[in-house]
C-alpha positions in Angstrom: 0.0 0.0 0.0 1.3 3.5 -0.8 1.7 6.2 -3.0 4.2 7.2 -5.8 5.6 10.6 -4.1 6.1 11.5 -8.2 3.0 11.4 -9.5 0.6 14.5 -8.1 -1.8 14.0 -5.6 -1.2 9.9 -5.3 -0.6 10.9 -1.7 -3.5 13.3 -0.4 -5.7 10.8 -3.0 -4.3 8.2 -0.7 -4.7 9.3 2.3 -8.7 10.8 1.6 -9.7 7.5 0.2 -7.9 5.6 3.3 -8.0 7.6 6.3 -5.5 6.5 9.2 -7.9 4.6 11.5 -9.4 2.6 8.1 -5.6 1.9 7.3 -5.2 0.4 10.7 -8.7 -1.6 10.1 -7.6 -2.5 6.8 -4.2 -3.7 8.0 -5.3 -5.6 11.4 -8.3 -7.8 9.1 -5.5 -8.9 6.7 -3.2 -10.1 9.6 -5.8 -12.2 10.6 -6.3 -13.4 6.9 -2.5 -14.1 7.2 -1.1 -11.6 5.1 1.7 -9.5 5.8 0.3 -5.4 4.6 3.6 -3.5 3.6 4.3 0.3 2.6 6.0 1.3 -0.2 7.5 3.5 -1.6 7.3 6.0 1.3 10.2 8.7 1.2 9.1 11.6 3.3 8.8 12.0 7.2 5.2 12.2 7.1 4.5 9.4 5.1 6.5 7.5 7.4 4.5 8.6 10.3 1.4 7.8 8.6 1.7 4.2 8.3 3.4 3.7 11.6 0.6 5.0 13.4 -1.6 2.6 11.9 0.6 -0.3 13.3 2.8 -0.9 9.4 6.4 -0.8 10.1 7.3 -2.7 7.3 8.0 0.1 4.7 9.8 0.4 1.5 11.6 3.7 1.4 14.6 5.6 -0.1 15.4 7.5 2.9 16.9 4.5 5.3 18.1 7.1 7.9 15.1 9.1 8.7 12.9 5.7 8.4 14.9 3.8 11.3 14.6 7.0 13.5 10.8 7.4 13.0 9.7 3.3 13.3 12.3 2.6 16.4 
């Protein structure tokens, strides 16, 4: 699950269409299904932040650095 940080909008399109608490829901009913929900490609501190907090810490990112000090 993700955006494309270069095409315009993906992200606020995103994050309208899946708030945070419906990304958590989202996440926690595919666990149970037995899949594992991933991000990708997330390369900015919110992004990072944004999937955290709904319980994703498995991210595909550019920025390695700034991704281990938000998801320690």
């Amino acid at each position: 699950m993700g955006w494309i940080d270069e095409w315009r909008f993906s992200q606020a399109a995103f994050r309208r269409i899946l708030s945070q608490g419906r990304l958590d829901r989202l996440r926690k009913r595919y666990d149970m299904k037995g899949f594992k929900v991933m991000a990708g490609v997330i390369n900015n501190e919110k992004g990072l932040k944004y999937f955290r907090d709904a319980g994703i810490t498995d991210i595909v990112t550019d920025e390695i650095k700034l991704a281990a000090e938000i998801l320690r």
